[in-house]
C-alpha positions as CSV (number, residue, x, y, z in Angstrom):
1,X,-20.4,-13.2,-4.6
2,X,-18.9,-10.5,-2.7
3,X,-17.4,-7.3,-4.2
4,X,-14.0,-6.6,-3.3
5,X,-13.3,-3.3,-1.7
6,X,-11.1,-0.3,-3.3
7,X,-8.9,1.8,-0.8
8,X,-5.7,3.3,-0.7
9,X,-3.0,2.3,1.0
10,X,-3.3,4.7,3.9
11,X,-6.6,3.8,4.4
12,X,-5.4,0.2,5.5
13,X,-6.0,-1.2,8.8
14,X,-3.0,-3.6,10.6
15,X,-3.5,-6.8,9.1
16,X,-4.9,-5.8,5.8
17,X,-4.0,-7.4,2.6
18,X,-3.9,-5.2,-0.5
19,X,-3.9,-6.4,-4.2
20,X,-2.4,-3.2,-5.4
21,X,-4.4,-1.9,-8.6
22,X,-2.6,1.6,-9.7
23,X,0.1,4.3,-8.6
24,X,-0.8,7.9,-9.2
25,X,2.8,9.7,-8.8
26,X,5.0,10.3,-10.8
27,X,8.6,11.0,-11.5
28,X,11.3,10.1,-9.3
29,X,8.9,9.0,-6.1
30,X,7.3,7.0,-8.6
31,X,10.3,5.1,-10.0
32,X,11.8,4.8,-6.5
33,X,8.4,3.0,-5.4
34,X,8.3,0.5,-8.4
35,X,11.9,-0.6,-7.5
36,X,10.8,-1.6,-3.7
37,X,8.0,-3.8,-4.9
38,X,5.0,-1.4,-5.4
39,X,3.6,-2.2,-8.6
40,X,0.5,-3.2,-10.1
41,X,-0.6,-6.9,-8.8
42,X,1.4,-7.0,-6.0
43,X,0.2,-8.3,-2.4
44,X,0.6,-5.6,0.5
45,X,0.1,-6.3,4.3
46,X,-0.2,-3.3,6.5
47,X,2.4,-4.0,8.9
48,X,1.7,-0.7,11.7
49,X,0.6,2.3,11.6
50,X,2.0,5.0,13.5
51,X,-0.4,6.3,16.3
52,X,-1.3,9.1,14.2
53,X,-1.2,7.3,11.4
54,X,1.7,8.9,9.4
55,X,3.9,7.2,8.4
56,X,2.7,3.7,8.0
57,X,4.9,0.3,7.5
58,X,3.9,-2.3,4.9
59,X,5.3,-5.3,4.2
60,X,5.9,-6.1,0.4
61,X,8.5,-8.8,-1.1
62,X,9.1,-10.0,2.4
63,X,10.5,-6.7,3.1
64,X,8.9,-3.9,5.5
65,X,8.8,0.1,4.2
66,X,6.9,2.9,6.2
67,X,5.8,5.3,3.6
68,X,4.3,8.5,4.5
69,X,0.3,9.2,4.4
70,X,1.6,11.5,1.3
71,X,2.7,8.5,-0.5
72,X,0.3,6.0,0.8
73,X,-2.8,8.1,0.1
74,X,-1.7,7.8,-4.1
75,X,-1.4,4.5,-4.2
76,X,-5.1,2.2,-4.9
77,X,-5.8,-1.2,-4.2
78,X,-8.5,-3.6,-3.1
79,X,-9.1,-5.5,-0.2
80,X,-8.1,-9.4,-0.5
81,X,-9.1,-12.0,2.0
82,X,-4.9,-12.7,1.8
């Protein structure tokens, strides 16, 4: 059995696919990120990243959002096989 792999976000390659497992922001960032989709359980694809690598789109919901690697780097997940 293999052991699934815990990033963050900006850590993701194109093509990955995320299981996202906590946020660590807070306040209005926070809130503004759990109304587009970003919340506990939810399935992430990294869409494209930026040649040097801020900021990077995802797609979540059927809906793509760049986030900057200021965002991206508080948000944890783990690598799924999609």
């Amino acid at each position: 059995m293999s052991k699934s792999k815990t990033i963050r976000l900006n850590q993701g390659e194109k093509g990955d696919v995320v299981r996202i497992i906590s946020l660590n922001l807070g306040g209005v960032m926070r809130r503004r990120l759990l109304d587009l989709g970003f919340v506990p359980g939810a399935i992430i694809e990294v869409v494209r990243k930026s040649p040097l690598g801020d900021p990077i789109a995802f797609r979540v919901s059927q809906t793509t959002i760049a986030l900057r690697k200021e965002e991206s780097s508080k948000i944890e997940g783990e690598l799924t096989n999609g």
